[in-house]
C-alpha positions as CSV (number, residue, x, y, z in Angstrom):
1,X,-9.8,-63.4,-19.7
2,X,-7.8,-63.8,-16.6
3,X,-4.1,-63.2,-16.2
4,X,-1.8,-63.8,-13.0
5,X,1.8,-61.6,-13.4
6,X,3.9,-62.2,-10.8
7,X,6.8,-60.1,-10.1
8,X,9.8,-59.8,-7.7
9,X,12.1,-62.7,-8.9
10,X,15.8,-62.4,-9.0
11,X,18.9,-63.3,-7.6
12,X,18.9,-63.3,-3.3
13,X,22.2,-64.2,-1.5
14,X,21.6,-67.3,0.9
15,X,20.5,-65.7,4.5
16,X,18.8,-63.0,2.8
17,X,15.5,-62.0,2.0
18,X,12.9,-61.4,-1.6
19,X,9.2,-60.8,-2.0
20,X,7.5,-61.7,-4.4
21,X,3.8,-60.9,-5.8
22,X,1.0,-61.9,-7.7
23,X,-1.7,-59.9,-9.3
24,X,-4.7,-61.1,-10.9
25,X,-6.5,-59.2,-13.9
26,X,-9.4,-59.7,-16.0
27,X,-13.0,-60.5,-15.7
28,X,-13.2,-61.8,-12.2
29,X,-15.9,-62.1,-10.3
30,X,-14.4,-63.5,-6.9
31,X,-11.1,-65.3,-5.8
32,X,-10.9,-68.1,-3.2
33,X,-7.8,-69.4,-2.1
34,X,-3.8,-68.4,-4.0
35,X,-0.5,-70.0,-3.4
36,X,2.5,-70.0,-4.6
37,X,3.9,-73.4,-5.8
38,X,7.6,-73.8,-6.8
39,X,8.8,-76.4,-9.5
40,X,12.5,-77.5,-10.4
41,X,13.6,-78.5,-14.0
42,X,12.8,-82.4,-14.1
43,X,11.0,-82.4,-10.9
44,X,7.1,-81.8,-10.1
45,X,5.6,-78.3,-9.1
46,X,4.8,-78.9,-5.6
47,X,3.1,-76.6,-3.0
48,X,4.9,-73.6,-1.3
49,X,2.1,-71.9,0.6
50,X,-1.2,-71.2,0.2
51,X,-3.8,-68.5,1.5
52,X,-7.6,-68.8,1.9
53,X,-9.4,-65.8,1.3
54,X,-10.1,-65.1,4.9
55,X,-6.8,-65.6,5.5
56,X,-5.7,-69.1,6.9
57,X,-2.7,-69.8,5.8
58,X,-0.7,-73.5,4.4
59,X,3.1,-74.2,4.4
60,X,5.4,-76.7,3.1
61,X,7.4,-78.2,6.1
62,X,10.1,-77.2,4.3
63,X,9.8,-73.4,4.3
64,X,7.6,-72.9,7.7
65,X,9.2,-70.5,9.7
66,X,11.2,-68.5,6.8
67,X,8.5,-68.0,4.1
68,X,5.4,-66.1,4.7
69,X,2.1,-65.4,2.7
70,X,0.2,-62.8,2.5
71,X,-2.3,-61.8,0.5
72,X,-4.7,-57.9,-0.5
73,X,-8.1,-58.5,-1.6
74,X,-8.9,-55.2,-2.5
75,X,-5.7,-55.5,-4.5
76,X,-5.8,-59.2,-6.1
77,X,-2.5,-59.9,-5.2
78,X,-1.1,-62.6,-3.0
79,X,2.8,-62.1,-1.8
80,X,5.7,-64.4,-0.7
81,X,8.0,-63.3,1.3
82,X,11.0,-65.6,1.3
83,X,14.0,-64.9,4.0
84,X,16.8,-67.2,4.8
85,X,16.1,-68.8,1.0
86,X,18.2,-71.8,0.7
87,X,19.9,-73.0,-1.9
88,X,17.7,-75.4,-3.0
89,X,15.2,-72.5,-3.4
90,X,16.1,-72.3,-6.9
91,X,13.6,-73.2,-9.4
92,X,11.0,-71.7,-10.6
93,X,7.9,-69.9,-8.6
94,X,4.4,-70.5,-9.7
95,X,1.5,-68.0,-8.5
96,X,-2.1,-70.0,-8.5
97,X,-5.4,-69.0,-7.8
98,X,-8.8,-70.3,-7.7
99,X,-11.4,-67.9,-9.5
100,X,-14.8,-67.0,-11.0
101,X,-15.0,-65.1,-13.5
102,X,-18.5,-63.6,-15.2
103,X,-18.8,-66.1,-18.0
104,X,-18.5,-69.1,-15.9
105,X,-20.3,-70.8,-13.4
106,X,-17.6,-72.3,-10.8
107,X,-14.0,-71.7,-9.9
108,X,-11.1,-72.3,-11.9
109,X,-7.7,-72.6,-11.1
110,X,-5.2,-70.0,-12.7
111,X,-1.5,-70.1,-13.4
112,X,1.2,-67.8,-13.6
113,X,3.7,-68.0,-16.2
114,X,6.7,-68.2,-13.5
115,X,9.2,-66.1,-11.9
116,X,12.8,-68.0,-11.8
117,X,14.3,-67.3,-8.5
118,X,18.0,-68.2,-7.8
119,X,20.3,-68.2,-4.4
120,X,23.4,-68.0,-4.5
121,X,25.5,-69.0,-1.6
């Protein structure tokens, strides 16, 4: 009924930059807040950023001032734009997002399936 698909993982040197981004499909009805939530093997997923739909913005201490979130309503997509990517930036990126669709009556939170983003130094 709903589908996130991110897009834009890859390889990225250490000091450089990558986007990545996050549409949502399907019967929707609204969309509140999307992040982006990263997860390596043997460890918890745990919070990258998140974006209200009005635009206030959430960071992780550890990527405030390199990583920024964005986000098009008209477009259901949120973005992440990741420069300076350390190496530790390696595991893989979740896209979330609350939403209603027509067949339900409050929000539900949606997962991507994951784009794997690796730095090399």
């Amino acid at each position: 009924q709903v589908q996130l698909a991110e897009s834009g993982g890859g390889l990225v040197q250490a000091g450089g930059s990558l986007r990545l981004s996050c549409t949502a499909s399907g019967i929707i009805r609204s969309i509140g807040a999307m992040g982006w939530y990263r997860q390596a093997p043997g460890k918890q997923r745990a919070l990258v950023a998140t974006i209200t739909k009005d635009g206030t913005t959430n960071y992780a201490d550890s990527v405030k001032g390199r990583f920024t979130i964005t986000r098009d309503n008209a477009k259901k997509t949120v973005y992440l734009e990741m420069s300076n990517p350390k190496p530790e930036a390696t595991p893989v990126y979740y896209c979330n997002a609350e939403i209603r669709t027509w067949t339900q009556g409050g929000s539900l939170a949606f997962w991507g399936q994951g784009t794997l983003v690796t730095v090399s130094s």
